[in-house]
C-alpha positions, -999 to +999 in steps of 0.1 A: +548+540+433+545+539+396+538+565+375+507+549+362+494+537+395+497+573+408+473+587+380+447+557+382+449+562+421+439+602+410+412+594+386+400+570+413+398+596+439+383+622+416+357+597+409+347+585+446+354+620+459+343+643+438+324+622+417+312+629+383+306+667+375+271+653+359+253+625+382+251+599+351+216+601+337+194+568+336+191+550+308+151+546+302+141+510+311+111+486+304+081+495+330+081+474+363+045+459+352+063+451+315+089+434+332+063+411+351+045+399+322+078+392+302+088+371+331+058+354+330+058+346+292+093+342+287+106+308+273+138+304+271+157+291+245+169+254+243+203+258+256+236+238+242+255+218+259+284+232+278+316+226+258+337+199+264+366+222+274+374+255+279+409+267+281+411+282+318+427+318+323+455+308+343+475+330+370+447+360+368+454+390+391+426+409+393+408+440+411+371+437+420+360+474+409+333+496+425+310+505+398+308+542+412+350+537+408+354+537+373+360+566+358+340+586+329+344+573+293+370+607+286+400+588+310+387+553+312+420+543+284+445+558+309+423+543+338+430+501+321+466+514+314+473+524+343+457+491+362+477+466+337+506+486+346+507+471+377+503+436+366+464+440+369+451+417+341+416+416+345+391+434+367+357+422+383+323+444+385+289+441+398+262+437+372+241+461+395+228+472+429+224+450+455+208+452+493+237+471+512+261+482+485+272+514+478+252+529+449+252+559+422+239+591+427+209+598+398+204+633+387+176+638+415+203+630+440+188+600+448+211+567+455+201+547+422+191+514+416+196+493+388+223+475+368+253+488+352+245+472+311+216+477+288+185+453+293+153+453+287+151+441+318+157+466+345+168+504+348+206+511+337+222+533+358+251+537+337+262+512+305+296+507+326+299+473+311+291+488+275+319+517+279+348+495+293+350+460+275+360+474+237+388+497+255+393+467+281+397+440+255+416+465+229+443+466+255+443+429+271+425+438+301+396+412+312+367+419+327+345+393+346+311+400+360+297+392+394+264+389+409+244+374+438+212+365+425+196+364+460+206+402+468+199+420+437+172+448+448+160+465+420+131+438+413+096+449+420+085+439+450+052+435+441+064+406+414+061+382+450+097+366+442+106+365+480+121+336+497+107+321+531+126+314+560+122+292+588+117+309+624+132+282+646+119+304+677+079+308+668+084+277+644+072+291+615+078+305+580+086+340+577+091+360+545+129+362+538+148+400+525+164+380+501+150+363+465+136+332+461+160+311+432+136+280+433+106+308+416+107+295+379+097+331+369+122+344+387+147+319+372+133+327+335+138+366+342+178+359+352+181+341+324+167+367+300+190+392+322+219+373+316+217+371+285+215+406+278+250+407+301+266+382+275+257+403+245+282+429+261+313+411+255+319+399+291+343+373+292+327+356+323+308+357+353+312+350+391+284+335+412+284+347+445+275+333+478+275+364+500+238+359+506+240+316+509+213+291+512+214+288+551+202+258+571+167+278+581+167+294+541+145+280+508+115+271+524+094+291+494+066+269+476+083+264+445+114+251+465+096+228+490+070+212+463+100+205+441+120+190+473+086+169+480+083+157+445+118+145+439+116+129+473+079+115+472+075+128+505+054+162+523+079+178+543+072+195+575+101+220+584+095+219+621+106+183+620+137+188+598+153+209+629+142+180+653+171+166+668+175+129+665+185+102+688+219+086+680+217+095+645+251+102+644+248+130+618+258+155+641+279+189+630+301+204+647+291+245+643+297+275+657+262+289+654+250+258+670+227+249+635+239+219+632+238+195+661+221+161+660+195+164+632+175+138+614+178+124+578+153+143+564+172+173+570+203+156+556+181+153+524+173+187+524+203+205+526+220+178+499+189+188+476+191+226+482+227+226+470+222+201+441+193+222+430+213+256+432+246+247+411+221+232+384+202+266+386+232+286+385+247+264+359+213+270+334+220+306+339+258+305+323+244+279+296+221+306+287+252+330+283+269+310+262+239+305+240+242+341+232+283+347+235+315+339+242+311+342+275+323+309+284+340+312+317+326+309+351+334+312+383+318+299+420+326+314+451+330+292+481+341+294+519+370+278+531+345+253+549+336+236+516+368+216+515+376+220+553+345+208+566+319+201+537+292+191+561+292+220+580+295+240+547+267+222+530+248+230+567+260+269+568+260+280+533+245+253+509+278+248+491+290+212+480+320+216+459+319+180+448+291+186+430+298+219+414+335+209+404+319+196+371+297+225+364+322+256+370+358+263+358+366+281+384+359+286+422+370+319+442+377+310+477+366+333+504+386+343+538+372+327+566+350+351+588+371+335+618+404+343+607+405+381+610+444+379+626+466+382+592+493+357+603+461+332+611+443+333+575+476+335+557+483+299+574+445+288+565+445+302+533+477+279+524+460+246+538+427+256+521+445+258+488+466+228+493+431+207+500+418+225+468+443+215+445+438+182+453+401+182+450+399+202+418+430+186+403+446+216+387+455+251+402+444+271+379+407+267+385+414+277+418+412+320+431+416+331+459+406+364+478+428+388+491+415+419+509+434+448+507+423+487+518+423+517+498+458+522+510+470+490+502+463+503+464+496+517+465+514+493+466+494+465+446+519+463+420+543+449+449+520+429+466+510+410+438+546+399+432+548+389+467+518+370+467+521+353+434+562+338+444+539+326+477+511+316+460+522+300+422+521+310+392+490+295+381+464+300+412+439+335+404+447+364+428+416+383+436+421+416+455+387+435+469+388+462+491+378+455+527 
């Protein structure tokens, strides 16, 4: 083990263990009501054009961070050194708190919620973005953002921004957990969010898909009077899970979503995923409108070159039409590969197909889970995984 893996490894475990001798204090935020009626009246800028071509980062190896992992301003210096050390050039962190993640502890012992920059749109836990991209950047480290818009949890509920999803039991809508992205005020409020994230420094963003559009998912208003507009038809969505006779549309999928199902629902799904890459794709023109935050990133499942039906079906994902909207696309291990020999074998076919779809390996990442043990021996493992991988393809390690 290096000598500078071994200290980061004990400033990480002083952190997680021990944590901070002073629970960070929160950073006063706009009201929940203020926040409302700035969502409401916001207008957002008229946005450039994305440039004609950004020079990709190519070969990354890079660490997706806890927040409650990094360590206190004091050490953070030796904390960078110590991850670049072991050939970690650029690290990825959560803009904020999501439904199910691991969160701070406030000073009233309380799990926080709230995002980890200032805005003047939600609480800051802690300005970890703030305190790590001048040392980060003065020493060549990277550092990427990453969010799932769906999941973030520290909106007002009472702001009504919920999805609906369809119940294909009592056939009916039910109000989803998760956000609604077709709400245009939701939409403005991520986009004056965002925009606060690019005036950090961050040198990009990842988009992900933990939380995806499934097949009974986006039935809000705003998503289904759009869909009915841009197809000049009212859509019921009992009739979209009909099955149809000899359609030949079927799907083969493991949760049995996807069997024999009419056009309509063909046109739905297409239109979901259309409609989300151009959302998504607003939201990092709105970043560069503000920074240099030019470079983005998608993540995918191994379905959305294996099987893009079923992917477009599953998760909402259509690769075709986000390769000309994203530099980069982070591919996830398949949920069905969970024997190492099994996804190491996938994971080589997946990134084969890739190349060939994207053109170039260097838009292309891929995650690698490791465990807290596997930490150790990063340095190593990257080395390995790099001579298998090549030279130019983004190694992303996360913790399992």
């Amino acid at each position: 083990m290096s000598a500078g893996l071994l200290v980061g490894l004990l400033m990480a475990c002083q952190v997680a263990c021990a944590g901070y001798e002073e629970p960070p204090a929160r950073i006063p935020s706009t009201s929940p009501a203020v926040i409302r009626i700035q969502a409401a009246q916001y207008v957002s800028p008229t946005l450039p054009p994305a440039p004609e071509s950004t020079p990709t980062f190519k070969g990354v190896t890079a660490l997706m961070v806890a927040p409650q992992d990094v360590p206190p301003v004091n050490v953070l210096e030796q904390w960078i050194q110590s991850l670049m050390q072991d050939g970690i050039t650029m690290v990825l962190l959560d803009v904020g708190t999501s439904a199910g993640s691991n969160r701070m502890a406030s000073n009233d012992g309380q799990r926080a919620i709230g995002i980890y920059f200032r805005s003047q749109w939600a609480e800051t836990i802690r300005d970890i973005f703030g305190e790590l991209i001048p040392p980060a950047h003065q020493q060549g480290l990277l550092v990427f953002a990453s969010i799932s818009p769906r999941r973030i949890n520290w909106v007002d509920p009472t702001v009504a921004w919920l999805d609906r999803s369809y119940d294909p039991v009592h056939h009916q809508l039910r109000l989803s957990p998760y956000l609604d992205l077709f709400h245009p005020a939701f939409q403005e409020y991520l986009v004056g969010l965002l925009s606060d994230l690019a005036d950090t420094g961050v040198d990009g963003i990842l988009f992900r898909n933990d939380v995806p559009l499934g097949p009974y998912d986006g039935f809000s208003a705003f998503g289904v009077r759009a869909f009915e507009r841009d197809f000049h038809t009212r859509m019921e969505p009992a009739q979209l899970f009909t099955r149809a006779k000899s359609t030949g549309q079927g799907v083969a999928s493991n949760d049995g979503t996807a069997q024999s199902l009419p056009a309509e629902f063909w046109h739905w799904a297409g239109w979901k995923a259309r409609e989300r890459v151009k959302i998504l794709e607003r939201f990092s023109r709105a970043m560069r409108s503000r920074a240099n935050t030019r470079h983005v990133a998608l993540e995918v499942h191994p379905e959305a070159v294996t099987d893009p039906r079923a992917a477009l079906v599953r998760y909402g994902e259509d690769v075709l039409e986000a390769k000309r909207r994203f530099q980069y696309f982070l591919v996830q291990p398949s949920e069905h590969a969970a024997i190492s020999d099994v996804h190491a074998a996938q994971r080589s076919m997946v990134l084969e197909q890739m190349k060939g779809l994207l053109g170039t390996p260097d838009r292309i990442w891929t995650a690698i889970p490791i465990s807290s043990e596997g930490l150790v021996g990063l340095g190593r493992s990257s080395q390995a995984d790099r001579a298998e991988l090549g030279k130019d393809i983004g190694l992303i390690y996360q913790r399992n």
